[in-house]
N, C-alpha and C positions, 0 to 999 in steps of 0.2 A: 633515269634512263634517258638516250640521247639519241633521236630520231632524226636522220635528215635521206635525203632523195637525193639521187644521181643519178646521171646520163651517161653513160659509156660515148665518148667521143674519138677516142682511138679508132681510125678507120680499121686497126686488125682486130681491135675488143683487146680484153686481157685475156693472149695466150701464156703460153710459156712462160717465156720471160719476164715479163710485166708481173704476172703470176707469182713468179719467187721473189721479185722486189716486194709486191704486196705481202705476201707472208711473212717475209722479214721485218716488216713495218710492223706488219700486225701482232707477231708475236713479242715486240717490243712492249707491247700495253697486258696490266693485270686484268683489265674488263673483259668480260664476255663479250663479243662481236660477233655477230651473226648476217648475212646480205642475204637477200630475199628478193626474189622474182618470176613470175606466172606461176605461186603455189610454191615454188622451188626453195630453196634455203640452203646456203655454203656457207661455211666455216673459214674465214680470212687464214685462220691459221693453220690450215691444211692444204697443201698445194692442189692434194688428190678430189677435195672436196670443191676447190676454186676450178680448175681445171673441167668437171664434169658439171660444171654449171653453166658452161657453153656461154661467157662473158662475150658479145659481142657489139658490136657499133651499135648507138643507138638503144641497147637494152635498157630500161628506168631498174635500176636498182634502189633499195629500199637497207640501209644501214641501221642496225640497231645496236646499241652501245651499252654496257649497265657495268657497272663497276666502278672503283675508286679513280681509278684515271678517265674516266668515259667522256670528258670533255675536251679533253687533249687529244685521244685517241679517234673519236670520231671529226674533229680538226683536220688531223692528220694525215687520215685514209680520205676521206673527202679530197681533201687539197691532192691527193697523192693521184687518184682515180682522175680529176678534174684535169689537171696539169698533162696527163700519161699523152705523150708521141712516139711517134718510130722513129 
């Protein structure tokens, strides 16, 4: 399993948009991914589950990875979340 921290630095957070690029990322990996924040828990690979997890500026999210690809994939969304502008 593959644990790393993240800041939402998009001044819009991940709505929408950013939203379905991240699902499409995420759905790219066989690992389980799960993000986590105040108690909360969404599912990358659900838009509907991203979306109602109210990703905004400044949120610490908390990435959890387990599966055969979990070192690529948690890379990846990392880097994908870290990079994100309007």
């Amino acid at each position: 399993m593959v644990n790393c921290v993240i800041t939402v630095k998009n001044p819009t957070g991940i709505h929408a948009r950013p939203a379905t690029e991240l699902v499409k990322l995420a759905t790219k990996f066989k690992s389980t991914i799960t993000m986590s924040h105040d108690g909360k828990e969404a599912d990358p690979k659900s838009i509907i589950s991203l979306l109602s997890s109210a990703l905004k500026a400044g949120t610490v999210i908390t990435l959890r990875v387990d599966g055969e690809d979990e070192e690529l994939a948690a890379k990846r969304i990392c880097e994908y979340i870290n990079n994100l502008e309007d």
